[in-house]
N, C-alpha and C positions, 0 to 999 in steps of 0.2 A: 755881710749878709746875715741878716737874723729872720731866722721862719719860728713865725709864730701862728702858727693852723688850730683848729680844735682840739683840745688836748682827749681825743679818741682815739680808738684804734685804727678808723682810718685817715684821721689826722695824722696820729703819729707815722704812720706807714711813707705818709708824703714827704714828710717831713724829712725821715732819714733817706727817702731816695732823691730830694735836692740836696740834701745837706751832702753825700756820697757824693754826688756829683759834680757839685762845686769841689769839693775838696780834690778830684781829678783832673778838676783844671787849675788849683793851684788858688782856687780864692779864699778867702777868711769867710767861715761858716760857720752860723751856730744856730741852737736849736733855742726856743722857751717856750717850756711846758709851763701852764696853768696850773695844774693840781687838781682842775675840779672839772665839774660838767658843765659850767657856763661859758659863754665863749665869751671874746674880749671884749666885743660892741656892749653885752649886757653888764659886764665885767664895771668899762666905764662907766655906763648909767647908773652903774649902784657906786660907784667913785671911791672903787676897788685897789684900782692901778697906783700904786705909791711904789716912790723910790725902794723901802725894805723888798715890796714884790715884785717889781722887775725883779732885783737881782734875787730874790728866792727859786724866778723861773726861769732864769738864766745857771743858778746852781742846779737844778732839776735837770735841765738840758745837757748841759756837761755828763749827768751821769747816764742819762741816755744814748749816749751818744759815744760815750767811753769806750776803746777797742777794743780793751782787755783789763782785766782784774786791775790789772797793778795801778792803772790811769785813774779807774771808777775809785778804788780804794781811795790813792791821792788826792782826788776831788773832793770826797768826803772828808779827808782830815783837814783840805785847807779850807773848807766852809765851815767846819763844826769844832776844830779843834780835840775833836776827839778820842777817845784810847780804845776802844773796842763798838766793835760791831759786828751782826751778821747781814752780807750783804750776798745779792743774786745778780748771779752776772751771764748772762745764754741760757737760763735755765737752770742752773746751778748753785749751788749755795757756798757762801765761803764762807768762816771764820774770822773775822780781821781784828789782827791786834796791834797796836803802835806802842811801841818802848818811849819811856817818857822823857829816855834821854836825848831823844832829837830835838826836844827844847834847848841843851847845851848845847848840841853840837852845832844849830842854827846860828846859836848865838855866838859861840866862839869864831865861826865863821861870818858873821855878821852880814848870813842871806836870810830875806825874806822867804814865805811861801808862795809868794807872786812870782820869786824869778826862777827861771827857769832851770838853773842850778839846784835849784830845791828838793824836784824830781828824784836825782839819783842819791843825795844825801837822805831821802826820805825810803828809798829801797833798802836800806841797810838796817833801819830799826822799823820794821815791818814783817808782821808774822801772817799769812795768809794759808787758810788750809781749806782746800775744799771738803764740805760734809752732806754735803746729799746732790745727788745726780739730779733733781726734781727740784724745780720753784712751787714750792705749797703757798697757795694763798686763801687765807680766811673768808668765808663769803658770810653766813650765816650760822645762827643757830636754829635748829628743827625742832618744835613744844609738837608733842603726840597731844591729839585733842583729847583721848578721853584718860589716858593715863599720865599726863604730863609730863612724861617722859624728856631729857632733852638730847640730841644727837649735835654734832658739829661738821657743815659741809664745808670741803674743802675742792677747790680747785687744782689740779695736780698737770702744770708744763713739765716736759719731760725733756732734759738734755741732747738728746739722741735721738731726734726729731719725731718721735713716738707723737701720735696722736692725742692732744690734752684731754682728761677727764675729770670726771668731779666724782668726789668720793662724798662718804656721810659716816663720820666717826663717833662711837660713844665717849662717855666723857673718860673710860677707864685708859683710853688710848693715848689721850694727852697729857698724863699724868706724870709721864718721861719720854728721856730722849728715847731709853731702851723701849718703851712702850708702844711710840709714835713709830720706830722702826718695823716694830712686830709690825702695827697694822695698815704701814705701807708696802710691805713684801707681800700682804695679804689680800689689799685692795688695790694695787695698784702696780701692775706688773715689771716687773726689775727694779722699782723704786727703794734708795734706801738713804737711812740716814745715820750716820755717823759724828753726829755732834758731841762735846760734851755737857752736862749737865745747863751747864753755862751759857752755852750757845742755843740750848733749847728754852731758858727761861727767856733769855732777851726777846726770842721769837715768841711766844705766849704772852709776853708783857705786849708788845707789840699790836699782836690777835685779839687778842682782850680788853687792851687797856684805855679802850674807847665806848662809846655805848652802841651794843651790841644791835647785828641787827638780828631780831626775829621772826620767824616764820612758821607759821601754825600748820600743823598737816594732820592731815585727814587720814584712816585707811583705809578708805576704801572709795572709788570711784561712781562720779555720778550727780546727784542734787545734793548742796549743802545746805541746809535749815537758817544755819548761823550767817554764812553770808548770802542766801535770796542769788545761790547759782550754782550752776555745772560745771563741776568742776573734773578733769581728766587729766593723766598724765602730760599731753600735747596740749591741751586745748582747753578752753572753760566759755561757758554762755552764761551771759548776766543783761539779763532786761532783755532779751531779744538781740542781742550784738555777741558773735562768736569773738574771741580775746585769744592772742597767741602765746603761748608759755615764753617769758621771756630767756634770755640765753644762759642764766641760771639757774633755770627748773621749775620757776613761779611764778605765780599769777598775783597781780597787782588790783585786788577789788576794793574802788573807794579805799576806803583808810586800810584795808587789809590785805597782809602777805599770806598766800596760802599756798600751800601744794598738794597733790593727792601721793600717798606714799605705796599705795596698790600696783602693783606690778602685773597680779595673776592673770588680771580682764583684759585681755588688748582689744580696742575697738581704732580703727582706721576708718576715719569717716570722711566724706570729701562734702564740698561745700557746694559743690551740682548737683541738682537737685532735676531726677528725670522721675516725670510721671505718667509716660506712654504704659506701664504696666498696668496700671490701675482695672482699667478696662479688662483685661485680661483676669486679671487676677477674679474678680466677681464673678467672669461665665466660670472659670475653672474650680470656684470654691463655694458660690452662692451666699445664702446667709450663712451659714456655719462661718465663711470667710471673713464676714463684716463684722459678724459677733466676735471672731477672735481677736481681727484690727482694733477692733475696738476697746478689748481688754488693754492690748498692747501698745495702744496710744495712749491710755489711760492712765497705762502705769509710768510711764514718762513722766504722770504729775503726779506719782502715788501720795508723795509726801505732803502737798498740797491741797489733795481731795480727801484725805485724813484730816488734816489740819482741819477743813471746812464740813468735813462729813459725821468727822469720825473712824470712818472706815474706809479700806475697799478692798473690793472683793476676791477670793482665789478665782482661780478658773481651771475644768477637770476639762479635758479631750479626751473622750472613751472612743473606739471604736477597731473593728477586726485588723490586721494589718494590711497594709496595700490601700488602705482608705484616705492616705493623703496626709495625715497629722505629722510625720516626721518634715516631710517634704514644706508642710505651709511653714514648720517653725523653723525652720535651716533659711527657710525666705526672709521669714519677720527678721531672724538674724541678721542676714545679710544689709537687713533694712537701716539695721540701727549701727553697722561696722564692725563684726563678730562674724567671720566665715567658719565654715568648716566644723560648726557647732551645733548639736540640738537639745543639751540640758546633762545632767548628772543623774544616776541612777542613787537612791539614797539605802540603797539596800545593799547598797559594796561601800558604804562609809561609815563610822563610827558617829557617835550622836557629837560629838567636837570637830569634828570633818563636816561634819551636815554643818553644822551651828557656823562654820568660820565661812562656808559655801553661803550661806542664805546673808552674811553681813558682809560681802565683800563689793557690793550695790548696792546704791540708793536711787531710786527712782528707774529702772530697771528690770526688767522680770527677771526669775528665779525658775526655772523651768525642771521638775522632778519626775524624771522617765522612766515608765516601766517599772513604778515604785507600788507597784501589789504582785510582781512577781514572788512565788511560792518557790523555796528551795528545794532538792532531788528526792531527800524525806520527806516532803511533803507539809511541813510546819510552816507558818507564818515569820516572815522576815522579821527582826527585830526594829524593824522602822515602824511607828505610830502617827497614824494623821494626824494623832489629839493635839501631839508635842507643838504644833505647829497653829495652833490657835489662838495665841496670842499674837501673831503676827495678823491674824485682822484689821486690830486697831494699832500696829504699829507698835505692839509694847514687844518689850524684852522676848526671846522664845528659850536664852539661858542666861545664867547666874555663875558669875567665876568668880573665884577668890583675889582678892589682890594680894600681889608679895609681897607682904611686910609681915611683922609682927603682929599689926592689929587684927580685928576681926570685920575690916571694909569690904563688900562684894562690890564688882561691875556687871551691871547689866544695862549693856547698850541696847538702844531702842531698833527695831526692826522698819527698814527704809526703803526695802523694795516692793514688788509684787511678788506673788505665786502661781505658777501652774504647774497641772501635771499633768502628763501624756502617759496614757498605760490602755491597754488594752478593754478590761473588765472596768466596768463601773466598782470607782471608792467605795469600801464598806469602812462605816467611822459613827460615832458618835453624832446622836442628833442635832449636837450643837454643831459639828464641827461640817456636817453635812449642809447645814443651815448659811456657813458662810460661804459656799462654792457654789460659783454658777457653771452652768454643763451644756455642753453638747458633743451630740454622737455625731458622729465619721461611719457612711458607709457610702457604697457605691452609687448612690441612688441617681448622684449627678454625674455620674462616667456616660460621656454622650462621645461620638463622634469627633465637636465639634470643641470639646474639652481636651481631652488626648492628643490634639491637635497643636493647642495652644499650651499643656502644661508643658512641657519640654522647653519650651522658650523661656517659661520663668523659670526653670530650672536653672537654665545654661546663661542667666541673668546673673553679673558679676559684683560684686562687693563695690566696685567703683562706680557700676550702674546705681545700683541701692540704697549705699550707705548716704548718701545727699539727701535721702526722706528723714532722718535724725536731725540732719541739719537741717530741714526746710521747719520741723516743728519746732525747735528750741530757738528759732529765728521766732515764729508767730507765735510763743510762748506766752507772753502775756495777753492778746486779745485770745488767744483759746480757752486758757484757765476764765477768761471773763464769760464768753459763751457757756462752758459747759457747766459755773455756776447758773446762769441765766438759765438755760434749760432744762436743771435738775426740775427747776419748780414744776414744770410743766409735765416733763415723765413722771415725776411720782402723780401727782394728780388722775394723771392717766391712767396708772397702773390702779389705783386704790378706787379707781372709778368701775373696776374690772370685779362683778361680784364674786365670780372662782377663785380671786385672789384675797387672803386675809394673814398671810407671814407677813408680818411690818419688814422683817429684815432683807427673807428673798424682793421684797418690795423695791426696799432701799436700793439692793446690790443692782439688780438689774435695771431701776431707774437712773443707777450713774452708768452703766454701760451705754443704756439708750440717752444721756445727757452729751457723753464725748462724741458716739454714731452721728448727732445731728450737727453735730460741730466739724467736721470732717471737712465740707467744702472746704473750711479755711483754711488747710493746708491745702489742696487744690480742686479746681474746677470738674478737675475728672470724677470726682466724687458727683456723680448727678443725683436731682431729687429723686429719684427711681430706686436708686440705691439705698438711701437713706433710708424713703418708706419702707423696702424692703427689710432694711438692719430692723428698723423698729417692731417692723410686725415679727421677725423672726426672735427678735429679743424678749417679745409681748407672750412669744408660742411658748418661745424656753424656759420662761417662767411660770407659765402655766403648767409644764410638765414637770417642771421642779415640786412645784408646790404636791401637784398629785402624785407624788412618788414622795414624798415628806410624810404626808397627809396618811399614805398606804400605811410606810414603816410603823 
């Protein structure tokens, strides 16, 4: 019997529970592994299958199949004729060295390695030493997009039935055996290696000595420019089709290997998509509610409507406490698979904590809480709106040196949105005032029949929720086409409005009111009611933008 299955991981799995099996009843079994991802039918058709390749994956099989070191070693000397190798046997790593004097001694006894006599004449000039409890296996190399950086991932089986994982090592790690040891005791629990020099070059020639594969990583989570998709730790959306991280941490887009390397954002999004709230949500929040969805749908294409716009807009939520503004953005979280969140305070972080906070998202809000809060002396925090105005158009908001020698700076470009939730209306600079669109939070709509209904989108869970992220990056490409198609029409409107003469408040509140009419198309529940209502509240807030611009 010869089983010859897919050579995968659940090929191979079948494969040794026939082969065990026969061998229980005494039959002649053997395994042939392919070597590759094609199976045999395609194998033939490309007129693969030649005498040298059977028997290469009939020598493959033998070592699969080998019960113990000493077997797997043997198989290997009598196919390759050999004198050293590092070979993995359960998980383990050995050493193997053959003395070259089993050439005489074969031959003075004039057995082959075919017979079976060979065996024990071949354990006696055999040197075998195990040197790491772990099968490390080479997967990739990691290129950092903006500083080129390169890391090496590793795959790490563990002897000892330990759970496998995959580690990401710098290049200073591989550089020795002693090296590679440090930074598997470090990454990878009980793991260690005890090779010598020798045994660790064979295994680097090995990892190396082929053309590498690469993979490009991003740091930070969300829309990527370069490859036209969202990209997430679990998960990425390209063209409207959600894509699942494959079993070694990366996404395969058209011609590109990518991964996100940000760890800080966890979003758990699910692919149900419930929109009973909808309804709710409006009586409980009114326009203020649709103007804010609307930011926040917005910003899901921030990079996008930059792209097309130029710009887009901050968003300020002023209002007394108790007026709802924490509560809607812990919802909108909820929305996009981010529980338990409603933004960072930028007056407990350092202008490099703020800076690493505002680039750890693209296409994403950025939400800055409570950021005009006044310290116990009474002085002004050291956070500056201004700092934050070049994140309008998406440029740089800092400038860092690179480590070298030379005099290179990096200033990556700015890929999310902004809001900020605080109490007291921003006081900033007219320009920077000029970029943020606003609305106040007061009680006006605590009705009865509101107080009734908030508590249920309260006690609304993240697995309720998180499926409206997914329902938009599904309809992603016909919405970016709508709320082009609409801009034209909002602005028109707006500039048709003679109280209005800021080209820019213009702009900003023209793309709010462009994504507000695009809304049905993520769902029905959006009715025309709603929409006219977002518009006209959009139309009011801008007018009192303007006339509070106009006052200053």
């Amino acid at each position: 019997w010869i089983w010859g299955l897919d050579d995968d991981k659940a090929g191979r799995a079948n494969m040794l529970k026939h082969h065990k099996r026969l061998k229980e009843l005494k039959e002649h079994s053997g395994v042939a592994l392919t070597g590759t991802d094609l199976d045999w039918d395609d194998l033939y058709r490309r007129e693969k299958i030649t005498t040298k390749f059977i028997h290469n994956c009939r020598y493959r099989g033998r070592l699969f199949t080998a019960t113990s070191i000493d077997e797997k070693a043997f198989q290997w000397h009598k196919h390759t004729s050999g004198y050293f190798t590092v070979m993995e046997f359960e998980n383990s790593l050995y050493s193997v060295s053959v003395q070259k004097e089993l050439i005489t001694e074969l031959k003075e006894k004039e057995i082959e390695l075919s017979n079976p006599d060979a065996r024990n004449i071949f354990s006696r000039f055999v040197s075998i030493v195990p040197i790491s409890n772990v099968f490390p296996q080479f997967l990739y190399c990691q290129i950092a997009q903006f500083t080129g950086d390169i890391s090496y991932d590793f795959s790490i089986d563990f002897a000892n039935g330990s759970s496998s994982t995959q580690i990401s090592l710098p290049g200073s790690s591989i550089e020795s055996s002693a090296s590679f040891n440090k930074a598997l005791l470090a990454r990878a629990a009980g793991a260690t290696f005890s090779g010598k020099p020798r045994d660790f070059q064979y295994l680097t020639r090995k990892w190396f000595g082929q053309r590498l594969k690469t993979i490009e990583t991003i740091n930070y989570l969300g829309y990527s420019k370069d490859h036209s998709a969202y990209i997430f730790p679990d998960f990425a959306y390209c063209n409207g089709r959600r894509i699942a991280v494959n079993e070694h941490g990366y996404f395969q887009l058209n011609k590109h290997s990518v991964k996100s390397s940000n760890m800080s954002v966890k979003l758990d999004v699910s692919e149900k998509f419930e929109d009973s709230w909808i309804a709710d949500f409006y009586t409980v929040y009114g326009g203020n509610g649709l103007f804010v969805l609307s930011f926040w749908v917005g910003s899901l294409f921030a990079e996008q409507l930059r792209e097309e716009f130029n710009s887009w807009p901050f968003l300020e939520m002023s209002g007394e406490p108790g007026t709802g503004k924490s509560t809607i953005l812990e919802f909108l979280w909820r929305c996009c698979g981010r529980g338990d969140y409603e933004g960072f305070d930028p007056s407990k972080a350092t202008f490099a904590a703020r800076s690493r906070a505002l680039m750890q998202v693209s296409n994403l809000p950025v939400v800055l809480i409570e950021g005009d809060r006044n310290d116990e002396g009474g002085k002004r925090t050291s956070f500056d709106y201004d700092e934050l105005k070049t994140a309008f158009n998406g440029r740089a908001i800092r400038s860092m040196g690179v480590m070298n020698r030379g005099n290179e700076t990096e200033e990556p470009p700015f890929k999310g949105a902004i809001a900020f939730a605080q109490n007291a209306e921003i006081e900033a600079s007219q320009a920077m005032l000029e970029r943020i669109t606003h609305v106040h939070f007061d009680k006006s709509l605590f009705t009865k029949q509101s107080a009734s209904i908030a508590p249920r989108l309260e006690k609304m869970s993240l697995s309720e929720l998180s499926g409206f992220l997914h329902r938009v990056l599904m309809v992603s490409p016909n919405f970016l086409t709508m709320v082009k198609e609409n801009y034209q029409d909002s602005i028109s409107y707006l500039h048709a409005i003679d109280k209005l003469s800021n080209t820019r408040l213009i702009k900003n509140h023209a793309q709010l009111m462009a994504v507000a009419m695009a809304l049905p198309l993520i769902s029905k529940q959006f009715t025309e009611e709603m929409v006219k209502h977002a518009i006209d509240h959009i139309t009011e807030r801008c007018l009192v933008r303007h006339q509070r611009l106009a006052a200053d």
